[in-house]
C-alpha positions in Angstrom: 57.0 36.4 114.4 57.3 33.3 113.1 54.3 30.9 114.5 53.2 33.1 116.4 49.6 33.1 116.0 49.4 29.3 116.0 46.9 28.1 118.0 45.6 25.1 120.6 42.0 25.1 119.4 42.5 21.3 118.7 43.9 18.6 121.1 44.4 15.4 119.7 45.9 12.8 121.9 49.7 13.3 121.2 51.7 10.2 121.4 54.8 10.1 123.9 58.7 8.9 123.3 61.7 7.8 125.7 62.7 11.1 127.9 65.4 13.1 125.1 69.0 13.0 126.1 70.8 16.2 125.2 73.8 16.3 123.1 76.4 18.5 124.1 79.7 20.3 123.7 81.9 17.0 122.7 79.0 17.0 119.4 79.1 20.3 118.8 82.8 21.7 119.4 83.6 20.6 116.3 82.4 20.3 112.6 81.0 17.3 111.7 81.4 16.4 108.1 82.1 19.4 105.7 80.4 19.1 102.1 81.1 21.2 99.2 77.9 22.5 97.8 79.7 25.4 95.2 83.2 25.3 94.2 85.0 25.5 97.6 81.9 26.4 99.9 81.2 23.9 102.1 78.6 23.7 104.9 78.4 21.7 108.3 76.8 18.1 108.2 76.3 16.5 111.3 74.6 13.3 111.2 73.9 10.2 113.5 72.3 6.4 113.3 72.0 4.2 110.8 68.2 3.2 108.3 66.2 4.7 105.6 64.7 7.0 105.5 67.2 9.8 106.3 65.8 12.7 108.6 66.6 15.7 107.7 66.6 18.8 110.4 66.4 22.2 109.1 66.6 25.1 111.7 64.5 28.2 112.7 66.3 31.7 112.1 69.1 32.3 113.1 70.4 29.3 114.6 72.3 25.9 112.9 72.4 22.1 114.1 72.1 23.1 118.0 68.8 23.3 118.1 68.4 20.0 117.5 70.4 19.4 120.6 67.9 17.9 122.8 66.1 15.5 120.0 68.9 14.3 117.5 70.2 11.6 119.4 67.3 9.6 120.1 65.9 10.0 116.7 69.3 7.9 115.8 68.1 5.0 117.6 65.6 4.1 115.2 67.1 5.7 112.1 69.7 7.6 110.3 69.3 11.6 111.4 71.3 14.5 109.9 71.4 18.5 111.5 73.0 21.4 109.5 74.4 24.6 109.4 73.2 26.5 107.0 75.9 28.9 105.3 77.5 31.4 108.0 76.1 29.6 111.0 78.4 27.1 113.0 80.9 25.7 111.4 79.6 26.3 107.9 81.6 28.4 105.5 80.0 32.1 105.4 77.5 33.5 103.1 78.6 33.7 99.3 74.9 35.2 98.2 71.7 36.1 100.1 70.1 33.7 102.9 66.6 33.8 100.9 64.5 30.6 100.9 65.5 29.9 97.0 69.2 30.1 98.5 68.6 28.1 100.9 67.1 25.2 99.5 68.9 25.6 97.0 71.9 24.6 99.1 69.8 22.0 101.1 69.3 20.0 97.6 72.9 20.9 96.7 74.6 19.6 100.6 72.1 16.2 100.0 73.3 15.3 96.4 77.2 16.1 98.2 76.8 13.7 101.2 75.5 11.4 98.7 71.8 11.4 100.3 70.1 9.8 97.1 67.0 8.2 98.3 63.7 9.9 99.4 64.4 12.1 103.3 62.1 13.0 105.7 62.1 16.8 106.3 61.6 18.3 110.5 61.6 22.3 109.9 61.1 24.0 113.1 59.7 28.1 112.9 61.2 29.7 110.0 62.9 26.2 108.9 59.7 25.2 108.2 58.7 27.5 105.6 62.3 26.4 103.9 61.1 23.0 104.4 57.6 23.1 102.8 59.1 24.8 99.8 62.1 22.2 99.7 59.6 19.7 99.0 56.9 21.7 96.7 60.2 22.6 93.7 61.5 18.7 94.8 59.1 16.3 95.5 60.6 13.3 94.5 63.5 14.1 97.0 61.2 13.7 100.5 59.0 11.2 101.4 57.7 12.9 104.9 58.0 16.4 106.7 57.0 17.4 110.2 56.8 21.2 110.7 57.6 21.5 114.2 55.8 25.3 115.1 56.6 26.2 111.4 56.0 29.4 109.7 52.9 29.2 106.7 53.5 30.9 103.5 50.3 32.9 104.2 50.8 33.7 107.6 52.2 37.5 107.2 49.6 37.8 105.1 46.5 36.9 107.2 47.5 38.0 110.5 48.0 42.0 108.6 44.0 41.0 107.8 42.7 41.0 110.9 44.8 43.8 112.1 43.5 47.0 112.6 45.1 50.1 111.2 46.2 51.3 114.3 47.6 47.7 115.1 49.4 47.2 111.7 51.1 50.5 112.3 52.4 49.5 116.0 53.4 46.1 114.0 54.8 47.4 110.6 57.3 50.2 113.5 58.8 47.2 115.2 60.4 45.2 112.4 63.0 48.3 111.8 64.1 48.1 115.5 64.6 44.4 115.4 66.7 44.9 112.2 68.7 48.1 113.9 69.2 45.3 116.9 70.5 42.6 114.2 73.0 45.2 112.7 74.5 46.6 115.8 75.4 42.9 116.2 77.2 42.7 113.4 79.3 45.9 113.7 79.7 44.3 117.9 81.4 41.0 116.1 83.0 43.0 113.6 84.9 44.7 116.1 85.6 42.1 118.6 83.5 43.3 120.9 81.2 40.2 121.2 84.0 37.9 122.0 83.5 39.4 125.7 80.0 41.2 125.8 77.0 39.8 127.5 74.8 41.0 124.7 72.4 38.6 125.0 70.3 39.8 121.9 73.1 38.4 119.7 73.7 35.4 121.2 72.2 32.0 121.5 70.0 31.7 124.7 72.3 29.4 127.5 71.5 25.7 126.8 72.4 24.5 130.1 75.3 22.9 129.6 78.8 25.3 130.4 80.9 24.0 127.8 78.5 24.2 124.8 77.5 27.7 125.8 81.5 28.7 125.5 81.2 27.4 122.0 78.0 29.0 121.1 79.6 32.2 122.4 82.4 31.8 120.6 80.2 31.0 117.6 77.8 34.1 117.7 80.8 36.2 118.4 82.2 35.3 114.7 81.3 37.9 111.6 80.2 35.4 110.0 77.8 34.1 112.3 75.8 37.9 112.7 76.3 38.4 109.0 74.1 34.8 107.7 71.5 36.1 110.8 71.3 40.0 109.3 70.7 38.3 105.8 68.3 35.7 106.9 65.9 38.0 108.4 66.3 40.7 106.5 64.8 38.6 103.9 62.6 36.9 106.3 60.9 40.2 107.5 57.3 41.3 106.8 58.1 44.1 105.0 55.5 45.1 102.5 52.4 47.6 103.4 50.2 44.5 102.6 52.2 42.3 105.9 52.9 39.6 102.6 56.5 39.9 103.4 60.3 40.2 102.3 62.0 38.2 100.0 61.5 34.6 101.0 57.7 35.0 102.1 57.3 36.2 98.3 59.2 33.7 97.2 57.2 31.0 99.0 53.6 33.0 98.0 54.6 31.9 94.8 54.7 28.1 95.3 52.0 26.8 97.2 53.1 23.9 99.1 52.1 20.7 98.0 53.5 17.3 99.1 51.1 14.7 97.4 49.7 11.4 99.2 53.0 11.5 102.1 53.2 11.9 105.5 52.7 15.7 107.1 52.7 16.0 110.8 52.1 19.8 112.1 53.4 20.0 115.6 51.5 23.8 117.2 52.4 25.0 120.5 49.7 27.6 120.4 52.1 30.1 122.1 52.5 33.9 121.9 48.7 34.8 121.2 47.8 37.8 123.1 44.6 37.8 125.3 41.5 39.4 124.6 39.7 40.2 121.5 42.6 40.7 119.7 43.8 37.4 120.3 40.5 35.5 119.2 40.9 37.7 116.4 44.9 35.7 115.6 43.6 32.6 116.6 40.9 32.3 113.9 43.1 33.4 111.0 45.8 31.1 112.5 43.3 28.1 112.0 42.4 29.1 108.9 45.9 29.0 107.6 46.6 25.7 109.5 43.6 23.9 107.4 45.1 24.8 104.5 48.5 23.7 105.3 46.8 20.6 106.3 45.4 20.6 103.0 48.6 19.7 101.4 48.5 16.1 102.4 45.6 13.6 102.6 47.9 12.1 105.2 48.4 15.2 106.9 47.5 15.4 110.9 47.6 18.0 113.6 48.8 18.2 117.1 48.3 20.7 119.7 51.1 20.7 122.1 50.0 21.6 125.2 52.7 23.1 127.6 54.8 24.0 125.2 56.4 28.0 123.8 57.7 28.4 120.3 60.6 26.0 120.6 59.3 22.7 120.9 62.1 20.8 120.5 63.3 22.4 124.1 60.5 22.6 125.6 58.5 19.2 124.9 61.2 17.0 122.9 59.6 13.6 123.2 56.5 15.1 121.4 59.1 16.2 118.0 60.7 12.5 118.5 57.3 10.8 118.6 56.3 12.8 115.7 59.3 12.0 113.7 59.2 8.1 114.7 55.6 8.1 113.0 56.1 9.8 110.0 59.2 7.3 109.5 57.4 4.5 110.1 54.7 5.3 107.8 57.6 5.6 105.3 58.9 2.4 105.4 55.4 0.7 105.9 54.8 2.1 102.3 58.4 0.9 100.8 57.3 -2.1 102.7 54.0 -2.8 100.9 55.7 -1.3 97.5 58.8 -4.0 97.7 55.6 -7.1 98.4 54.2 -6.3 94.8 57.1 -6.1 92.9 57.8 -9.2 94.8 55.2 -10.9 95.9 
């Protein structure tokens, strides 16, 4: 469900970058750099490029560092760009508690302080990644200087879309979260077994990327425990699960903390997407604006972009709009750091 009701009611001029190159197997096929967070666990660091500040790419649910595939390496050419697993994906060590937002940024702050990522990071969160993201940097705000939420779940967005639903269309919506969950588990017991090592279940795998030899691994990779296990928990805790549509775990978790980000850089990248036609659509698309002005709200620096032509996954679908974004965000970074280094030394 995540960005689902985002919507294209504005379209500002969105700024272009270099066609993205896609990074493949050879990047992927192995683990990058492995960093203890707790006692032995350890989870998957890939990283790229050289400069400051550090971007930091946090995943939608339930997927690691390959999403990132198609925008990583040309964010490297202008600065120093880091993916990751979080705990049971990729090559990550699996779960040792529950994937709930606290968890998880919990081990974001815990994987930067390992790979010895001291200074200020700019944040990319793409669907359920950017909820983590926005309440990385409301409980650590000196830690990020810049995020762009890239289609990126709101922390009111159960919430307002179960207020314009009628009764009759909260109960269709409240019966289909239990199915997707039956779906998840069945897909664990199928790894647990062996059984995905060969199926074509494509309900548990990661859609084909293009590329033969990096689907082999990302089959090989959903077919692991492990892998099915970190999904079951994430979206378990994920889920809209409360009469009120205010959700499971992590959606109360972020309800709690309204996201803040002072006077930085906030770039929200929409697709507009899965709205359905008709009344009932204008109906998702003015609560979906409502809760993107006050997302917008968290920054006075904080800008919108409607991305025309593009579904959920923007970093597939329109890649050079996620770069662009990125590369303006980072520069208005360092044109800051800039300013700040002329008065202290003028």
């Amino acid at each position: 469900m995540a960005a689902a009701i985002a919507t294209l009611l504005a379209s500002p001029q969105v700024a272009t970058a270099a066609p993205a190159s896609s990074l493949g197997a050879a990047f992927y096929a192995k683990p990058g750099r492995l960093v203890r967070v707790e006692g032995r666990r350890r989870l998957n660091l890939l990283c790229l490029g050289q400069g400051s500040p550090v971007v930091l790419l946090e995943s939608g649910a339930p997927v690691g560092a390959v999403a990132w595939r198609k925008v990583q390496d040309q964010i490297s050419q202008f600065t120093r760009v880091c993916a990751y697993d979080r705990a049971g994906y990729g090559w990550s060590d699996p779960l040792a508690r529950p994937a709930h937002g606290e968890n998880i940024e919990d081990d974001l702050h815990r994987l930067l302080r390992g790979a010895g990522i001291t200074r200020p990071v700019v944040l990319v969160g793409h669907s359920a990644g950017g909820l983590y993201v926005q309440m990385y940097a409301t409980d650590h705000p000196a830690a990020v200087a810049g995020v762009v939420l890239v289609d990126a779940t709101t922390r009111d967005e159960f919430r307002m879309v179960w207020d314009v639903l009628t009764e009759e269309e909260r109960a269709e919506t409240v019966a289909e979260f239990p199915k997707g969950l039956a779906a998840r588990k069945r897909c664990v017991e199928r790894a647990r077994t062996g059984e995905l090592a060969t199926s074509s279940k494509a309900g548990c795998r990661y859609p084909p990327t293009g590329d033969p030899a990096l689907d082999a691994e990302l089959r090989r990779q959903y077919a692991l425990p492990k892998q099915q296990e970190a999904a079951l928990s994430e979206i378990t805790n994920f889920q809209p699960a409360r009469p009120d549509g205010s959700g499971g775990v992590t959606m109360a978790q972020a309800i709690a903390k309204p996201f803040r980000l002072g006077d930085k850089p906030l770039i929200m990248l929409s697709s507009g997407g899965r709205v359905p036609p008709g009344e009932r659509g204008e109906r998702l698309k003015a609560a979906a604006w409502a809760d993107t002005q006050r997302l917008l709200g968290a920054s006075p620096q904080a800008r919108y972009v409607a991305v025309e032509g593009s579904g959920h996954v923007i970093q597939d679908d329109k890649p050079e709009v996620v770069i662009a974004a990125v590369r303006e965000v980072v520069e208005r970074v360092r044109s800051v750091g800039d300013a700040a280094e002329k008065r202290e030394n003028p």
